[in-house]
C-alpha positions in Angstrom: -19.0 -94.9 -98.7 -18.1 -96.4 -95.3 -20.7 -96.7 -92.6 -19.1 -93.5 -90.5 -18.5 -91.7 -93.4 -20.8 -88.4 -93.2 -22.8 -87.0 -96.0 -25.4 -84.3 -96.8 -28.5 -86.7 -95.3 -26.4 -87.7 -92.2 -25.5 -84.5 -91.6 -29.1 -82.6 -91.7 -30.2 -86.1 -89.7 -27.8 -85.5 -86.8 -28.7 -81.5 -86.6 -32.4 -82.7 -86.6 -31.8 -85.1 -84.0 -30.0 -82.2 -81.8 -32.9 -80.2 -82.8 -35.6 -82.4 -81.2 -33.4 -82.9 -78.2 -33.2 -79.2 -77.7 -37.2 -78.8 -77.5 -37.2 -78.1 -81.2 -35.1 -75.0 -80.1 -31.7 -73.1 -80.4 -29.2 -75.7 -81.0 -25.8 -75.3 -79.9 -23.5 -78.4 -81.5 -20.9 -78.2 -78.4 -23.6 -79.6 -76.4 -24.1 -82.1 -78.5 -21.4 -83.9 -79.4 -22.4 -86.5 -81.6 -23.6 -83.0 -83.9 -19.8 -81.0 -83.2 -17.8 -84.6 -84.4 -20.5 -84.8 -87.2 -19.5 -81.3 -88.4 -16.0 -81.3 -88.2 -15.7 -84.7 -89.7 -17.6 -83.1 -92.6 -15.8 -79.9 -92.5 -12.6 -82.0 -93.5 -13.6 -84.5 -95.8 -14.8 -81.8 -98.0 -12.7 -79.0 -97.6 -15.0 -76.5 -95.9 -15.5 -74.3 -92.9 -17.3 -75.4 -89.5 -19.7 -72.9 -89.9 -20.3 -73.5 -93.6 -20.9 -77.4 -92.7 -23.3 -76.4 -89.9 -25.3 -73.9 -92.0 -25.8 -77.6 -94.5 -27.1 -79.1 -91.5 -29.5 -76.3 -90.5 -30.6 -75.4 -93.5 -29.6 -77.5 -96.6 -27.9 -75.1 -98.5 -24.4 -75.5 -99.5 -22.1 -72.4 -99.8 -18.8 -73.7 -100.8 
């Protein structure tokens, strides 16, 4: 694993980042965009949707 490579744990970490920024509120990754490259880099290294990446970050849970 490289050191920009994303995984599960960098993924949730970046998400929880965003979340903190956000006032522990509604996070929306297009304001963030360290979050929306985070996701989409994810997204295509393991063959998933955006939206099933960024329900891993908030949650944990994969669904693919």
């Amino acid at each position: 694993m490289g050191l920009f490579d994303i995984d599960d744990a960098k993924l949730q970490g970046f998400y929880h980042r965003a979340w903190l920024e956000a006032n522990r509120g509604f996070v929306d990754p297009r304001k963030y965009p360290y979050l929306d490259h985070a996701i989409t880099q994810y997204a295509r290294t393991y063959g998933c949707t955006y939206d099933e990446a960024l329900i891993l970050a908030k949650t944990g849970k994969k669904l693919f």
